[in-house]
C-alpha positions as CSV (number, residue, x, y, z in Angstrom):
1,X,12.2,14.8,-53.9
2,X,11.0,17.8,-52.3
3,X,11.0,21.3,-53.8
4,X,11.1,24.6,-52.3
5,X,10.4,27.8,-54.6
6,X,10.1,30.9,-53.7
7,X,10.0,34.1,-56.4
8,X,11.3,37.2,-56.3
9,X,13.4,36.8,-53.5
10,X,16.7,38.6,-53.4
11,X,18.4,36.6,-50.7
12,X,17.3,32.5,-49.9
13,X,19.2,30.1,-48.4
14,X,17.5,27.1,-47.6
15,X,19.0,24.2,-45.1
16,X,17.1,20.7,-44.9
17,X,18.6,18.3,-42.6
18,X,16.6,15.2,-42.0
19,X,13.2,16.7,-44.0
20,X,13.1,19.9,-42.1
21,X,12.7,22.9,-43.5
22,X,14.3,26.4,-42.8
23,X,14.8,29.5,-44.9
24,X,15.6,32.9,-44.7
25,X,14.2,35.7,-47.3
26,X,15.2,39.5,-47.1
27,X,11.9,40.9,-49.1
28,X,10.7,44.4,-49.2
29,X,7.4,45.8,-49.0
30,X,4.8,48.8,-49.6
31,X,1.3,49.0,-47.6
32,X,-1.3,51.8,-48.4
33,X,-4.6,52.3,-47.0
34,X,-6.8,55.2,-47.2
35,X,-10.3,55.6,-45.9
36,X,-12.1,59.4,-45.8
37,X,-10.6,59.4,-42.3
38,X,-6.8,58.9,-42.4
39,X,-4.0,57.8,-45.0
40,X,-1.4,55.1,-43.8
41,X,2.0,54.2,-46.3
42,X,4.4,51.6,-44.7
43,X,7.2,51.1,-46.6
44,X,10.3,48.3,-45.5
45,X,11.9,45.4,-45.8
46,X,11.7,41.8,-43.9
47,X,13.5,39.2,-42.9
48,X,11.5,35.5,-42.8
49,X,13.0,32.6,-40.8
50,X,10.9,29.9,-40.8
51,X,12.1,26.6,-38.6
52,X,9.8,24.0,-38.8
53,X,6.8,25.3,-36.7
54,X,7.5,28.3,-35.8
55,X,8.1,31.3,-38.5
56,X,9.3,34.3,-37.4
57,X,9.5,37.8,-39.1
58,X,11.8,40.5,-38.6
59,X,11.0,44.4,-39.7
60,X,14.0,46.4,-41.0
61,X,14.1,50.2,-42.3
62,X,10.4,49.8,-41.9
63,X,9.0,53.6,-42.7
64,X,5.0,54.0,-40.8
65,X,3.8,57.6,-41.9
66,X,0.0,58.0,-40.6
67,X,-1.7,61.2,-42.2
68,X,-4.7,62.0,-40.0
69,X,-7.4,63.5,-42.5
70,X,-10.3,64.0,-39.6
71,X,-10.5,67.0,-37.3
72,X,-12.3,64.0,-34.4
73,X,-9.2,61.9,-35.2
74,X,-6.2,64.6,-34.9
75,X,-7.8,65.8,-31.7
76,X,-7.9,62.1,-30.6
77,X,-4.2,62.0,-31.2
78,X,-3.6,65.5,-29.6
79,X,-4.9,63.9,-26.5
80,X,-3.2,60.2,-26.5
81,X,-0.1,62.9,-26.9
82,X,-0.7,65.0,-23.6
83,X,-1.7,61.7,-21.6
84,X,1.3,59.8,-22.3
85,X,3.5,62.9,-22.5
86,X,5.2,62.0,-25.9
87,X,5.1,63.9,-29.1
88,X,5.2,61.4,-31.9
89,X,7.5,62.7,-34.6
90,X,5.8,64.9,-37.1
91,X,6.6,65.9,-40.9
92,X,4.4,68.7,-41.4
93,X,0.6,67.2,-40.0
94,X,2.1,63.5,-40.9
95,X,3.0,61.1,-38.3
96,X,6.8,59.4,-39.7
97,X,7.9,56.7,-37.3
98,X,10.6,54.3,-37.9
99,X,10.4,50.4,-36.7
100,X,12.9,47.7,-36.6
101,X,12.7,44.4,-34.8
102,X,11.0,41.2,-34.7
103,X,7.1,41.5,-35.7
104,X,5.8,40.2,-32.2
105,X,7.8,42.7,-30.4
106,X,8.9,45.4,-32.4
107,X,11.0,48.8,-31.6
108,X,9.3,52.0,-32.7
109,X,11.9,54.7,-33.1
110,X,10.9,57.7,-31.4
111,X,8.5,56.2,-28.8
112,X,8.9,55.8,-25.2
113,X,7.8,52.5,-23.7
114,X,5.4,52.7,-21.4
């Protein structure tokens, strides 16, 4: 018999017709990474399918807040800002943006598509 286990996972269904494999897990999840130049914190939850071959993850309430520490690299920003002409949403010198959406193609909330 074959056994899928997956822990801590708040919501799991699993289907198996014929020996394939799907399942679905709603997970959350926290990312930090600082270096002397910036500080990233990504904060969310996602959603897994996996069908067979081909897994697929989904981003929900998925928080990206960029702190740039280096004069070089806000100035770098500054400038990606004036030749796109967007202003990414700011709390205070930190960059806050909101994504949803599949992890291949994802929707970043106050961003225009280019």
């Amino acid at each position: 018999s074959e056994r899928i286990s997956i822990y801590p996972a708040e919501k799991i269904s699993i289907y198996r017709p014929t020996r394939k494999f799907q399942f679905t897990a709603l997970r959350e999840f926290q990312f930090t990474c600082q270096t002397p130049f910036f500080r990233i914190n990504l904060n969310g939850e996602f959603l897994l399918h996996q069908h067979v071959h081909t897994p697929n993850m989904v981003l929900h309430n998925t928080e990206l807040r960029f702190h740039p520490i280096s004069l070089g690299l806000r100035e770098m920003i500054k400038e990606w800002e004036r030749k796109n002409g967007q202003i990414l949403p700011r709390q205070g010198a930190t960059i806050v943006l909101k994504i949803d959406g599949p992890l291949d193609h994802p929707t970043v909330h106050g961003l225009k598509p280019n």
